[in-house]
C-alpha positions, 0 to 999 in steps of 0.5 A, a space after each residue: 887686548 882689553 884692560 889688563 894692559 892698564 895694570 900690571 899689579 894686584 894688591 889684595 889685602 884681607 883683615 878682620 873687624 868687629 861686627 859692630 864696626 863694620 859699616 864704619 870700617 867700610 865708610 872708611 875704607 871708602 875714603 882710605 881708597 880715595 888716598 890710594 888713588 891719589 897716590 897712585 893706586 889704579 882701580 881700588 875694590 872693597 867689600 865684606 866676604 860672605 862665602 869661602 874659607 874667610 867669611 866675614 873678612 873685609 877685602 881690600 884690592 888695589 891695582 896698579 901699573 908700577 910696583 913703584 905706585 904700590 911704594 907709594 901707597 906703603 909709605 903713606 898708610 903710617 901717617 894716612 889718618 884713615 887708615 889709622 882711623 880703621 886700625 885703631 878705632 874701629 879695630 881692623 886688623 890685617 890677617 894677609 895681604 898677596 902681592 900679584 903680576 897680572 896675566 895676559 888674559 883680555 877682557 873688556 870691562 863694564 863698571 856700569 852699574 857699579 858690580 855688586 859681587 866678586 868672584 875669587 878663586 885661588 889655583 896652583 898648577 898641577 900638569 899643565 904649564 903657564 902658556 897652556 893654563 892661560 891660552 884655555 882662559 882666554 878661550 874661556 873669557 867669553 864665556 864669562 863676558 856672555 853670561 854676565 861677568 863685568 870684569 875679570 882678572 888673572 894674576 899670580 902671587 909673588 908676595 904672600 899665602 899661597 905663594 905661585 898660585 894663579 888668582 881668578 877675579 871675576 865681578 859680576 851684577 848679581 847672583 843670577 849672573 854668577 850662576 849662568 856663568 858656572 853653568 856656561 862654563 860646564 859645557 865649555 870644553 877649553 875650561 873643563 881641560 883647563 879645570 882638570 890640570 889646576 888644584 883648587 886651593 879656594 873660592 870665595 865671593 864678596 860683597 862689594 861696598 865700593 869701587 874706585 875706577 
């Protein structure tokens, strides 16, 4: 079944901050991360987005297998020193935050070498169900896998802006490999049946400064 039976949960967390703060938002964020997994966050991804609708945004994702991990995580961040340390000093300042369940979609990961971009893309359903919508990605999953993609998530928001929409996550080595993925996908017909019944509501694609596995 691949790794999306490891977790069951996303947090992605969106914020803003200084230009001239960033790099040390970042290092900081590194050891914020570090804190999460220690009190039970899973996988913890972060970065700057370059491209979408929020350029410039730092992004922080965390992903768990219990919700219960992700209370764990809430109550710590009022007395977590990092976290203060981002907030007060470096003036980050949370714009969003999406609480996501995972979705059934199989894929196996590589985290080697650490991938260095994240894909993401946010859809509602328009005349398609669920079952459909999820069993055209896992005939598309391969796709991905042969053009690059390192990792891939489905998720679907309960908590947050846009609520009901599914999440596409998908991290990839370079640009190079983002490119021939689209380009596979636009002679894969699963995908394009599936494409034709979802409305886009936005993509965007981050740097990604760290990877916490």
């Amino acid at each position: 079944m691949g790794e999306n039976n490891m977790f069951n949960y996303v947090a992605l967390t969106a914020a803003t901050c200084p230009f001239s703060n960033r790099q040390a938002a970042l290092e900081t964020m590194h050891a914020f991360a570090q804190d999460c997994r220690e009190h039970g966050a899973g996988r913890v991804l972060f970065g700057n987005v370059i491209s979408g609708r929020y350029p410039d945004h730092l992004l922080f994702i965390q992903q768990f297998e219990r919700l219960e991990n992700f209370q764990n995580v809430v109550e710590m961040i009022p007395s977590n020193k990092n976290y203060g340390k981002m907030a007060n000093e470096l003036g980050v300042a949370v714009t969003g935050r999406n609480i996501m369940q995972v979705k059934d979609v199989p894929f196996d990961p590589v985290l080697e070498p650490k991938p260095e971009y994240l894909a993401l893309t946010f859809a509602h359903l328009k005349n398609q169900d669920e079952q459909t919508f999820l069993g055209h990605m896992r005939d598309s999953a391969t796709v991905f896998k042969s053009n690059g993609a390192q990792t891939l998530r489905m998720a679907r928001i309960f908590s947050g802006d846009p609520v009901g929409a599914y999440v596409l996550g998908v991290t990839y080595p370079n640009m190079e490999a983002i490119d021939k993925t689209y380009l596979g996908l636009a002679g894969h017909a699963p995908f394009q049946t599936m494409a034709q019944g979802i409305d886009v509501q936005m993509r965007s694609i981050t740097k990604i400064a760290g990877l916490l596995a």
